[in-house]
C-alpha positions in Angstrom: 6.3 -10.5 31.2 6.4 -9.2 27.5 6.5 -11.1 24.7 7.2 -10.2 21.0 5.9 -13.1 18.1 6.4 -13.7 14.4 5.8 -16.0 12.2 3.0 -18.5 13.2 3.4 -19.1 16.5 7.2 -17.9 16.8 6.4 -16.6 20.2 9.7 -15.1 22.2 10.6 -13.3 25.4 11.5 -9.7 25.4 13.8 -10.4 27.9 16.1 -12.2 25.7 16.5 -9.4 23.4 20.2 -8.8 22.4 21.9 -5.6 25.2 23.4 -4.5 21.8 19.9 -3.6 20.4 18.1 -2.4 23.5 21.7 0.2 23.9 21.4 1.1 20.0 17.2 1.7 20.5 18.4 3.7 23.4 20.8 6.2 21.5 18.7 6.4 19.2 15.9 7.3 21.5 18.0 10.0 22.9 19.7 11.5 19.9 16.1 12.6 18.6 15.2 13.8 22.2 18.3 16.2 21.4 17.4 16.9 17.8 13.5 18.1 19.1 15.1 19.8 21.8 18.0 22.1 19.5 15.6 22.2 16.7 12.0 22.2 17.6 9.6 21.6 14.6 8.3 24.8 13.6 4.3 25.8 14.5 2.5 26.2 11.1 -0.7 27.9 10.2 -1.4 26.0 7.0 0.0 22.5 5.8 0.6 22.8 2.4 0.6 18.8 2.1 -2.6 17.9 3.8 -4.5 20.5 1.8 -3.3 18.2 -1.3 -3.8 15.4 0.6 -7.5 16.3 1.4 -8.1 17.8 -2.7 -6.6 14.2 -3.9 -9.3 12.1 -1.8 -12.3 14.2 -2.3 -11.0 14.2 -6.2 -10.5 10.4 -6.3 -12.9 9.0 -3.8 -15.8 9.3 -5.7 -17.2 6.0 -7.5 -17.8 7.6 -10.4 -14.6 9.7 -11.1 -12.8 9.4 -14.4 -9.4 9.6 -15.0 -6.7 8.8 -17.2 -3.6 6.1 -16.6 -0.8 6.1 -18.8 1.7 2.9 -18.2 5.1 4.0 -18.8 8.1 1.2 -19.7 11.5 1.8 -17.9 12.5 2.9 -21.8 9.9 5.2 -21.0 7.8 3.6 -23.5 4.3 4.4 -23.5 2.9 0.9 -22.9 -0.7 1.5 -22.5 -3.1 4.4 -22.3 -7.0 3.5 -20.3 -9.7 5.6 -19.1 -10.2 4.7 -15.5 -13.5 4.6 -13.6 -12.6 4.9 -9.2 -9.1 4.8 -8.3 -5.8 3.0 -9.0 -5.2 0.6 -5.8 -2.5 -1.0 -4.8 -2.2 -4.5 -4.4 -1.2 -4.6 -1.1 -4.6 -3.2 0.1 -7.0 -5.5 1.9 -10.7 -5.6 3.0 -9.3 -7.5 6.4 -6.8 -6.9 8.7 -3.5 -8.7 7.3 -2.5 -9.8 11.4 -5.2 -11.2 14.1 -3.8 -11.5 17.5 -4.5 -15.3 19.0 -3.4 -16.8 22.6 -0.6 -18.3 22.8 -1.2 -22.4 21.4 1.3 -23.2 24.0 -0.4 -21.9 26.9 2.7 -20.5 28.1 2.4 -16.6 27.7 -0.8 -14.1 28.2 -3.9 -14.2 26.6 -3.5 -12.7 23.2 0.1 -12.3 23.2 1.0 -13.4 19.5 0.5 -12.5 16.3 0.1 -14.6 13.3 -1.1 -14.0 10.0 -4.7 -13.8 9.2 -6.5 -15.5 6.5 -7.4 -13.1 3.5 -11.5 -12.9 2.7 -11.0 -15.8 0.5 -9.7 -17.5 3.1 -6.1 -17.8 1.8 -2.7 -16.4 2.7 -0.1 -14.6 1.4 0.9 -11.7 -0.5 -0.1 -10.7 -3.6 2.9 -9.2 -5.0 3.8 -5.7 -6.2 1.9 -4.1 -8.3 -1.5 -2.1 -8.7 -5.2 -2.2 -10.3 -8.1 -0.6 -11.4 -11.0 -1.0 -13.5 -11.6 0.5 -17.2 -15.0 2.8 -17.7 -16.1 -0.4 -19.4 -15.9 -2.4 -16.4 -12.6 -4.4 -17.9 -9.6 -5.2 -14.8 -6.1 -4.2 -15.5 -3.4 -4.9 -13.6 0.3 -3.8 -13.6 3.5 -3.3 -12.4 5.1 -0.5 -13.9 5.6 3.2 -13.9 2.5 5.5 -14.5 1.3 8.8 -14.7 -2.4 9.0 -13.7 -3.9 12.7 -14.6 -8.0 13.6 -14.1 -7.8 15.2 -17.6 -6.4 13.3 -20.8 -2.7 14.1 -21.9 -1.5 14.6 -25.5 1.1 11.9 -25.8 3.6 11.8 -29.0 3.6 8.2 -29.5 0.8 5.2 -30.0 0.8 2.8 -27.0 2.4 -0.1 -27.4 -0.2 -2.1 -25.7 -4.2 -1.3 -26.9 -7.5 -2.9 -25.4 -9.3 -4.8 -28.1 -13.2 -4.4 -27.3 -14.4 -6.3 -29.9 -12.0 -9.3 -29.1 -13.0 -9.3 -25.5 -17.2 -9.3 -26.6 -16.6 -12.5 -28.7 -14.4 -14.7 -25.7 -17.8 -13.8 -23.6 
């Protein structure tokens, strides 16, 4: 017997799962069987996308890249302009796994049969929001949640930022 869980130990049985969903799951399953069938995906030489996908990481995976993030209002306000040493991450991204599957507290299903949410490597929980980060050449954390343009060679903007890092400010509260 399967079982699907959620939450922290909301453990239920498969076979309880609504006829209405297992039909619609089916459908679906067989409309894209039919799709694949009538139109097969075509057999490429070259993938146009990966080969960016590759040049991005080998340009922003090393530890010592620079690069340039411009934070953009939704005026389109230029809000702040940084130098950035490494890579913008999101803030979503973890060092751990965010699930860990565990037996069942109850004792009534398989062993390992749920999953709950893990602790983070602070040994909290949660999420911690939307939004992204990265660290100034200078070693300063910024974080932020709104529109950007992030470019491996400076840009010539048209207006001051709004928002400007203040160096010597941030040496005296030391």
């Amino acid at each position: 017997m399967m079982f699907l869980c959620s939450g922290l130990y909301g453990c239920f049985e498969e076979d309880k799962m609504s006829e209405v969903l297992q039909q619609t799951s089916r459908s679906v399953a067989e409309n894209q069987k039919r799709l694949e069938t009538n139109q097969p995906a075509p057999q490429i030489q070259f993938s146009n996308a990966r080969d960016a996908i590759a040049r991005k990481t080998i340009t922003f995976n090393d530890p010592n890249k620079i690069s340039y993030i411009y934070l953009i209002s939704k005026a389109g306000t230029i809000l702040g302009f940084y130098t950035v040493k490494g890579c913008v991450v999101d803030l979503s991204c973890y060092m751990v796994p965010d699930d860990q599957i565990v037996d069942d507290p109850n004792g009534g299903v398989d062993v390992g049969s749920c999953i709950i949410q893990a602790p983070d490597i602070d040994g909290t929980y949660g999420t911690n929001g939307a939004g992204k980060y990265f660290f100034t050449t200078d070693g300063t954390y910024v974080e932020f949640n709104c529109e950007y343009i992030l470019c491996d060679k400076p840009l010539s903007i048209a207006q001051p930022p709004i928002l400007t890092l203040n160096l010597d400010q941030t040496k005296k509260t030391k």
